[in-house]
C-alpha positions in Angstrom: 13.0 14.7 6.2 12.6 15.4 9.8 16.1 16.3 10.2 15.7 18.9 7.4 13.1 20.8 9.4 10.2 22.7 8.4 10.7 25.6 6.2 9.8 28.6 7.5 7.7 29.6 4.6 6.6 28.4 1.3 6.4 25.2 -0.1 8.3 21.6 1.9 11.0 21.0 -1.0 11.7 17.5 0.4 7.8 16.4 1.1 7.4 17.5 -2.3 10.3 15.3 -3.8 9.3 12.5 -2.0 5.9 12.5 -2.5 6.7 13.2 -6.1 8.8 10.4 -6.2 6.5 7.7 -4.6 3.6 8.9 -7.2 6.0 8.5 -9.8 6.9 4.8 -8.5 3.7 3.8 -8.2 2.5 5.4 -11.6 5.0 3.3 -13.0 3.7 0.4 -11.8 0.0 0.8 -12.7 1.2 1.4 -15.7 3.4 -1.9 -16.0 0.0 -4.2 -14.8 -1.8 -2.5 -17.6 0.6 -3.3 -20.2 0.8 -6.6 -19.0 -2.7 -7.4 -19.0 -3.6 -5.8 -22.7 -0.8 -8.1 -23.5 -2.7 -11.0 -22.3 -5.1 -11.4 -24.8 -6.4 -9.4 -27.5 -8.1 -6.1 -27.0 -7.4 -6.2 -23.7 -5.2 -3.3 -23.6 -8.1 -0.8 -24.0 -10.6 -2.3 -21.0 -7.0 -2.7 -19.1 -6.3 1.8 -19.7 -10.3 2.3 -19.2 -10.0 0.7 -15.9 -6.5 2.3 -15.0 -8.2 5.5 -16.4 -11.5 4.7 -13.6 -9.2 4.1 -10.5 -7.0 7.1 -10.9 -10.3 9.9 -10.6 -11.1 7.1 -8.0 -8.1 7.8 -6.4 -7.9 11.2 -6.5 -11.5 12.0 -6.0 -11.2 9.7 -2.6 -8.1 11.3 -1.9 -9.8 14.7 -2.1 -13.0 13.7 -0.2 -10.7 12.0 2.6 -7.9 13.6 3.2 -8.7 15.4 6.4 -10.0 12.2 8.3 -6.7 10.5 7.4 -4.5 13.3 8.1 -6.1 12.3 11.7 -5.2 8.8 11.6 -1.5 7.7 13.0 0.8 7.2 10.7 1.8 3.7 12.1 -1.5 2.4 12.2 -2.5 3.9 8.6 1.2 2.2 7.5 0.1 -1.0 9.1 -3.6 -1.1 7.7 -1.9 -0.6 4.3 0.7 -3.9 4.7 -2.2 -6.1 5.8 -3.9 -5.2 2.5 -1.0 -5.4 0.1 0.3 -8.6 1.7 -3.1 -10.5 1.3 -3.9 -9.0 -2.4 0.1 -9.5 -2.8 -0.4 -13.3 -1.5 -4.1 -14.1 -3.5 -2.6 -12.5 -7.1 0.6 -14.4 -6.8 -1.7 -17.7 -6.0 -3.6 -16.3 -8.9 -0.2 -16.6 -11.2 0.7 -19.7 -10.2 -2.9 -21.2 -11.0 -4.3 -22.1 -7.8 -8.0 -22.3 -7.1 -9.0 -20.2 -3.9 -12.1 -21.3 -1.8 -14.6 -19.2 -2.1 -12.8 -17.4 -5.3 -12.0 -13.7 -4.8 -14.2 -14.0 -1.3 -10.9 -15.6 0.2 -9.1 -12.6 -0.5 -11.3 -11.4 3.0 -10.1 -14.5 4.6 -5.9 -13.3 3.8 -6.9 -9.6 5.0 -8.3 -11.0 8.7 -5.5 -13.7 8.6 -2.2 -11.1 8.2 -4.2 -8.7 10.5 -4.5 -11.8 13.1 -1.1 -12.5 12.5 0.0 -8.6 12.9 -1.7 -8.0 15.5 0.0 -11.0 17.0 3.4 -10.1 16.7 3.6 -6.4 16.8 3.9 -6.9 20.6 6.3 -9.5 20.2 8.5 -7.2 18.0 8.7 -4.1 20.1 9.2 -6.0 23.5 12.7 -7.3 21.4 12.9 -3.6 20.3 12.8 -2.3 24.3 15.0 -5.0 24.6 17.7 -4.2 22.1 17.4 -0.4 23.4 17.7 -1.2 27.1 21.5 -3.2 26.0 22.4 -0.8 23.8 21.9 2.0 27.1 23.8 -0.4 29.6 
């Protein structure tokens, strides 16, 4: 998208079909986990859509109320905040699936955030020093 440039006037065609098409992706998705959990049980599917229903205006009404403090935020570090969360709720619901008992229950799902962010924080240095490195060979 950076190579397209910014239009001179009107409306970002290509921010608008990306965005579009991550909303779509991830619209999808919700809408796979509700189906999957009113197919759990029955009557499930209606609590499943009242919830999805509840975190969409969530969403948006966060998004609305947030997004000029965000639009401060660097894009790395927002990217980064956003992998520490989905890999420990990624890592406790696939625990979850396979019918292991956390300590603490849900509370341990605090323990993963502060363990990838530990663990991130650790090797983000370690990555870009091999990145330097890579960029200073390719140079020579």
């Amino acid at each position: 998208m950076r190579r397209l440039g910014r239009p001179a006037q009107g409306w970002d065609r290509a921010a608008i079909a990306a965005s579009f098409q991550i909303t779509m992706l991830e619209g999808t998705e919700a809408v796979f986990i509700v189906v999957a959990i009113g197919a759990g049980g029955s009557g499930l599917l209606l609590p499943a859509s009242v919830g999805a229903l509840a975190a969409l205006l969530a969403v948006v009404a966060l998004g609305l109320a947030l997004h000029r403090p965000l639009a401060s935020v660097p894009e790395n570090t927002l990217k980064f905040a956003v992998g520490v969360l989905l890999s420990a709720f990624g890592t406790f619901w696939v625990g979850e699936g396979m019918g292991s008992h956390w300590p603490g229950a849900d509370w341990s799902i605090l323990g993963l955030v502060f363990g990838f962010l530990i663990i991130g924080l650790a090797t983000v240095p370690l990555a870009r020093g091999r990145a330097v490195a890579r960029l200073r060979t390719a140079m020579r």
